[in-house]
C-alpha positions in Angstrom: 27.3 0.1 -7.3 24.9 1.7 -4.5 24.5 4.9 -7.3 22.9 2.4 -9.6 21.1 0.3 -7.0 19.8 3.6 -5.9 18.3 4.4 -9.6 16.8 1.0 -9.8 15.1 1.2 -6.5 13.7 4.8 -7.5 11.9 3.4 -10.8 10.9 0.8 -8.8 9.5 1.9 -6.2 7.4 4.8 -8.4 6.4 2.0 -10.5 4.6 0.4 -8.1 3.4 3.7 -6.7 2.1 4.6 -10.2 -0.3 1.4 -10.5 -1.4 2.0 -7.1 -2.6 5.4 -8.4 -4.0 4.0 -11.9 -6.5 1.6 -10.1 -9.9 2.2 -11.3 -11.8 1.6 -7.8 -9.1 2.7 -5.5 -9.3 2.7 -1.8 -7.9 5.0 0.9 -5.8 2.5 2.0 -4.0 2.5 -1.9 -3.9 6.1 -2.2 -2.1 6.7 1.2 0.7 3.2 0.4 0.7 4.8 -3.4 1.8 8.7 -1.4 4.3 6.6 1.2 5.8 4.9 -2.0 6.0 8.3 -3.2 7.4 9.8 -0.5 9.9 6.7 -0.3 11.1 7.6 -4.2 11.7 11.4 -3.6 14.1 10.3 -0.2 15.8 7.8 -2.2 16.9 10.9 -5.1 17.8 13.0 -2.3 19.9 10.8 -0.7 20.9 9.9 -4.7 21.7 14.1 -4.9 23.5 13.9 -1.6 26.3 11.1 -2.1 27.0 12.3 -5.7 27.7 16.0 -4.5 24.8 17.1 -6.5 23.5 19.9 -4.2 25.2 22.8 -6.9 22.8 21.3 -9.1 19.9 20.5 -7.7 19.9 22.8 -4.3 16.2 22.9 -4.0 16.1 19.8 -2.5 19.0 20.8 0.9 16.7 20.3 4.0 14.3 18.0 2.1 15.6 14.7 3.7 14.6 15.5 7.3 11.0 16.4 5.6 10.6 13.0 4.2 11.8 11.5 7.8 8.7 13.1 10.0 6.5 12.0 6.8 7.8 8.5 5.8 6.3 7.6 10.1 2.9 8.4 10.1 1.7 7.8 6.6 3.0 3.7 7.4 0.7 4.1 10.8 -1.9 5.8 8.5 -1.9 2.9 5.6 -1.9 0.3 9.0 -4.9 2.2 10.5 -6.9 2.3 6.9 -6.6 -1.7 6.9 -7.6 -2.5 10.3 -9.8 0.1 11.2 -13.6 0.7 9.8 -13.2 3.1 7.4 -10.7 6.2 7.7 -11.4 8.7 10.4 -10.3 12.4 8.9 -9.0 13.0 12.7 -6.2 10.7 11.8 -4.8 13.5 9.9 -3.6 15.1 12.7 -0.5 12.7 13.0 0.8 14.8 9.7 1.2 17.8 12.3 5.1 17.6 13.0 5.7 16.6 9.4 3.4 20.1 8.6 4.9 22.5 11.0 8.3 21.8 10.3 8.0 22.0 6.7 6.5 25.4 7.3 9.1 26.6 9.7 11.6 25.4 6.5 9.6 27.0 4.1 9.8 30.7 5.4 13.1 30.2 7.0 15.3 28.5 4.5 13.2 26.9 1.8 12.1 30.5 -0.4 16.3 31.5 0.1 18.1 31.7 -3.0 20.0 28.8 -3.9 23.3 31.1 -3.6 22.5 31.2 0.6 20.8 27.9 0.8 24.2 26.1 -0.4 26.5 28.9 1.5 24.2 27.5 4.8 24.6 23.9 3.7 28.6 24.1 3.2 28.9 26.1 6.6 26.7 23.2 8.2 29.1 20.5 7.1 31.9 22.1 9.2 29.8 21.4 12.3 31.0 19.2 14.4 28.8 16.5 16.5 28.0 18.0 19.7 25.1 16.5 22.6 22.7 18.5 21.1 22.6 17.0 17.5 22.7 13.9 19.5 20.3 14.5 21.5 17.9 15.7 17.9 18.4 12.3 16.8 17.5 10.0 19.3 14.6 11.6 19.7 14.2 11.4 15.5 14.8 8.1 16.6 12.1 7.7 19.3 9.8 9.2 16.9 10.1 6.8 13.9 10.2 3.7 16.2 7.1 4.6 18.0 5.2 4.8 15.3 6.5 1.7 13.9 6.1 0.1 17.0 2.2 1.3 16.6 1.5 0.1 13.4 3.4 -3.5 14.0 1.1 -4.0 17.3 -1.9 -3.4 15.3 -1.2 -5.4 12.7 -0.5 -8.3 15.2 -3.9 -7.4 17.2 -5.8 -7.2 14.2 -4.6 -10.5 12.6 -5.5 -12.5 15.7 -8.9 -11.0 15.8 -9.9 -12.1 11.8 -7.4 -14.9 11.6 -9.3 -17.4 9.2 -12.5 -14.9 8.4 -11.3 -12.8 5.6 -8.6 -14.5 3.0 -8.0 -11.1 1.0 -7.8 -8.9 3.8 -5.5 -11.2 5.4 -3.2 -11.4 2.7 -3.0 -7.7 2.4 -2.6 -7.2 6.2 0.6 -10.2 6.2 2.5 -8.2 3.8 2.3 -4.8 5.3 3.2 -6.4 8.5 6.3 -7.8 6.5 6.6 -4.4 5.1 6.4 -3.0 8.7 8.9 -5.4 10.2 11.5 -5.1 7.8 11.3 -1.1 7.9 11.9 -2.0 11.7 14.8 -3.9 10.9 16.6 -1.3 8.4 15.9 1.5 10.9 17.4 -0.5 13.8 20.6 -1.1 11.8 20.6 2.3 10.8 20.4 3.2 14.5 23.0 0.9 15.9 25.6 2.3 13.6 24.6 5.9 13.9 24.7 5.7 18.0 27.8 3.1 17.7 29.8 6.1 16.2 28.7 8.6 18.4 28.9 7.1 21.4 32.3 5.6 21.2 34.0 8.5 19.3 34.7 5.8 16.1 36.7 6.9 13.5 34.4 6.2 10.7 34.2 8.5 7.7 30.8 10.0 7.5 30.1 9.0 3.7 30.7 5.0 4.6 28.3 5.8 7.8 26.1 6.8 5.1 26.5 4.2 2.7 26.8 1.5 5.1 23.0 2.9 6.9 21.8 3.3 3.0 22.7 0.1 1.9 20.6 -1.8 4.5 17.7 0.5 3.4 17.9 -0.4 -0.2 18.0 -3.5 0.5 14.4 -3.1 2.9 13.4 -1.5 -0.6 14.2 -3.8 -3.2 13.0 -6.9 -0.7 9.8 -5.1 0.0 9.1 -3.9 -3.6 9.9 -7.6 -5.3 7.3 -8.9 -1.9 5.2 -6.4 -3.0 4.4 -7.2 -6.7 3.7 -11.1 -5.6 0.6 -9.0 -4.0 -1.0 -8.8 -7.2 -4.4 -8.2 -5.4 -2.9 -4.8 -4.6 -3.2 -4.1 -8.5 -6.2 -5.3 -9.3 -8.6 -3.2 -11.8 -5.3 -2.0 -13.6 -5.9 0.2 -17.1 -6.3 -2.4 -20.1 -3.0 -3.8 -21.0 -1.5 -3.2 -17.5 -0.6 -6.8 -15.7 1.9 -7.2 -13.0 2.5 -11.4 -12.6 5.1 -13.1 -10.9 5.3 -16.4 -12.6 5.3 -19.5 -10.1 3.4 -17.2 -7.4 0.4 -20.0 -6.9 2.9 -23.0 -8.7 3.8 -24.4 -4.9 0.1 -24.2 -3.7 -2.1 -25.8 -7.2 1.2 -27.8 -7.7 -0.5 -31.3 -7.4 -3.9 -29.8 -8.4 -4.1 -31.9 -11.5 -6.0 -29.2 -13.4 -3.7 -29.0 -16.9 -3.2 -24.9 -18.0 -6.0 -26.1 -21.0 -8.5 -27.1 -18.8 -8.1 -24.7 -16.5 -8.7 -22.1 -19.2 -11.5 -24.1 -20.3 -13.4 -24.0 -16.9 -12.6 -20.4 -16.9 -14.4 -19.7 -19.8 -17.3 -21.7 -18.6 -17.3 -19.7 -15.6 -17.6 -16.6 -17.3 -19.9 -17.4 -19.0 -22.3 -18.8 -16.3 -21.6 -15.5 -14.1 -23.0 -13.9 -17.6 -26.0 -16.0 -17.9 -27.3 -17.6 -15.3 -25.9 -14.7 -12.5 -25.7 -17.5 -9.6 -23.9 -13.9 -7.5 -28.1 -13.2 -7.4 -28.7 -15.9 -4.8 -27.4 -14.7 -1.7 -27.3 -18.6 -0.7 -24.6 -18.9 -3.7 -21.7 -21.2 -2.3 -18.4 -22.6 -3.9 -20.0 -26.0 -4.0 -22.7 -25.0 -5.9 -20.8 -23.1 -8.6 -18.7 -26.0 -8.7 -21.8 -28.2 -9.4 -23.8 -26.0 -11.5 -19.5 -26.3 -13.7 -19.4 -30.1 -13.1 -16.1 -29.3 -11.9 -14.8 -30.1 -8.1 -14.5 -27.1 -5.5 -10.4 -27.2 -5.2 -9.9 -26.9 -9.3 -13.1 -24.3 -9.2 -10.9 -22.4 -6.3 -7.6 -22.7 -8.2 -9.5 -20.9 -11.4 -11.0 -18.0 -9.3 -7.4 -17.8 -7.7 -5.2 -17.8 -10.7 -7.4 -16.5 -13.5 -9.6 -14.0 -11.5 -6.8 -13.1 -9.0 -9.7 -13.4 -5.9 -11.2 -15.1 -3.7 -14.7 -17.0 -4.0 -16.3 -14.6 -2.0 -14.3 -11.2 -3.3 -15.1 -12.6 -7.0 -18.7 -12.9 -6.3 -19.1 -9.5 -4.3 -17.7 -7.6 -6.9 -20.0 -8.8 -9.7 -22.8 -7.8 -6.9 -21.3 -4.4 -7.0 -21.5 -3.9 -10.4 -24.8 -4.7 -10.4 -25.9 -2.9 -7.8 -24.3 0.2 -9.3 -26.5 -0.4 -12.8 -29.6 -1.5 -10.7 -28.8 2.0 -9.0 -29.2 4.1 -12.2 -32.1 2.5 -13.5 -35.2 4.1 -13.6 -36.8 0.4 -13.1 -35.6 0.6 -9.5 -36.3 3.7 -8.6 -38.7 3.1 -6.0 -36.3 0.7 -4.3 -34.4 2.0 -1.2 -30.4 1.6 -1.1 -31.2 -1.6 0.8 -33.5 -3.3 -1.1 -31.5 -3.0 -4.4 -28.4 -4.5 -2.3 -31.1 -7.3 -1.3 -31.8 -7.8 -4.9 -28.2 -8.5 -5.5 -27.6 -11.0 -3.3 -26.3 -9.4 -0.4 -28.2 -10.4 2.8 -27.8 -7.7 5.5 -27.0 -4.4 5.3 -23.8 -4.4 7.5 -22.2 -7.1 4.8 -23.5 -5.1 1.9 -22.0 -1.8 3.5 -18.5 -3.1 4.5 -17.9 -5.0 0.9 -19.4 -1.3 -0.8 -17.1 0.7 0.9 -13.5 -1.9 0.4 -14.7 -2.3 -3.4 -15.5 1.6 -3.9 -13.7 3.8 -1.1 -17.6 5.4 -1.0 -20.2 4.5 1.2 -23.6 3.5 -0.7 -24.9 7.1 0.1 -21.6 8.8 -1.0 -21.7 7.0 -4.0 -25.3 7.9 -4.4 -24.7 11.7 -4.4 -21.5 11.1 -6.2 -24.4 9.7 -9.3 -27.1 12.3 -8.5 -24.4 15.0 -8.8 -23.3 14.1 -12.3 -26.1 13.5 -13.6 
């Protein structure tokens, strides 16, 4: 049962890593959940490796485990500190330090062994028995994975209270990681309790059900986590052709009552479109829901519900990014050459420079001027 839970959360959890990766306008903050998810589906085959006895076979991957501990940590505080922070300081790296140093200690010390020694170390390890000073190692493994989870869940919370109310997309992104961060608390506290339970009062438990008992809360935090996850599909957005992820009934509770039938909705969708095409109301810096809705002859909630549901955004998010695109094509044309970085943004209906910079960077991962050089070079 846990062997095969364990396989389904691997191809899970690299599922969800992979369309993280295949975004077309990825962020930081995707590339470092789409490494953690990584991360999380290389721990979950060692651990996979591990219960079955598999080490004979696959003895390149003894010591790994410990790796992915001092890594799993950080990069949550890192994907925390990309959301609620302006833009991603570089210096930030330096929390990959203890994961770095003791991967090189490994590396030269027991990692570039032939697989003959590495299992002859692993076997001799096994007969070791629990002394203070493995217990001592692991409360303070302990200490460091809560304090960094402790981190990132304070920052979440401070950041939340500061833009309660002024960003819809950023708040949704920012309530699941918290979820995400809460339940990892959760699974590494049970995982704790049992471990120090055991130790501390000598019980008699076989180490493989300490294991599967610890592993089977943490699949759980995987699977729950992972099926929360898809819901987000914001997280996917800009997918290659063909690639969707829906959960069917995600918006049923909330449009419920709406009264908008799935015809007309895809009616008004069209419309849209093709007023967005046309007329480009994204132009008028002044643009608001209202107005689209009037400019439809439709009513602002069944207007919202389309951009929601069809569009997978927000009013604002949905109107921004066709600003983007423009501005990138405004960019390259010879037509607007003259025109500073600032005046094309004016031009496309942003109306300051600190909006326009802040929606550039969460759409693009680039700053205008990045992404100005980024042009300049290729062509």
């Amino acid at each position: 049962m846990i062997n095969a839970l364990l396989i389904f959360c691997i191809g899970l959890v690299t599922l969800l890593a992979s369309l993280l990766f295949s975004r077309k306008n990825k962020t930081v903050s995707h590339s470092i959940l789409g490494a953690w998810l990584l991360v999380t589906a290389l721990e979950l085959w060692v651990f996979y490796v591990d219960r079955n006895g598999l080490y004979q076979m696959y003895p390149q991957f003894i010591g790994t485990r410990e790796n992915f501990l001092l890594l799993h940590p950080p990069l949550l505080y890192l994907y925390v500190r990309s959301l609620v922070a302006k833009g991603f300081q570089k210096r930030l790296l330096v929390h990959l330090i203890p994961f770095l140093v003791f991967f090189i200690i490994n590396f030269f010390t027991f990692y570039i062994l032939p697989s003959s020694a590495k299992l002859e170390l692993y076997n001799k390890a096994l007969d070791i028995e629990i002394g203070w000073l493995i217990i001592t190692i692991q409360l303070v493994v302990l200490g460091y994975v809560f304090s960094y989870l402790w981190v990132s869940y304070r920052g979440l919370k401070r950041n939340s209270e500061r833009t309660e109310k002024k960003d819809m997309m950023s708040n949704l992104t920012a309530n699941w990681t918290l979820k995400l961060v809460i339940g990892y608390l959760i699974a590494w506290s049970i995982v704790a309790v049992l471990t120090m339970y055991t130790l501390a009062f000598d019980v008699n438990i076989e180490a493989q059900v300490l294991k599967d008992l610890s592993l089977s809360f943490f699949v759980l935090f995987i699977i729950s986590c992972s099926i929360l996850g898809l819901k987000q599909t914001y997280l996917f957005a800009d997918l290659p052709e063909g690639v969707r992820v829906f959960v069917p009934g995600s918006n049923g509770k909330r449009y419920s009552k709406s009264g908008l039938s799935i015809k007309d909705a895809e009616e008004l969708g069209k419309k849209l479109d093709l007023l967005m095409q046309e007329s480009k109301p994204y132009l008028n810096s002044k643009v608001s829901l209202a107005h689209l809705a009037e400019s439809l002859g439709t009513s602002t909630n069944h207007l919202s519900q389309v951009i929601n549901e069809q569009k997978e955004s927000n009013f604002a998010d949905y109107m921004n990014a066709y600003r983007i695109d423009t501005f990138k094509a405004m960019l390259n044309s010879e037509a607007y050459g003259h025109y500073s970085i600032l005046g094309i943004a004016l031009e496309c209906g942003f109306n300051s420079k600190s909006s326009f910079n802040n929606v550039f960077k969460k759409h693009t991962g680039l700053t205008p001027s990045q992404y100005q050089q980024e042009q300049l070079s290729i062509n």
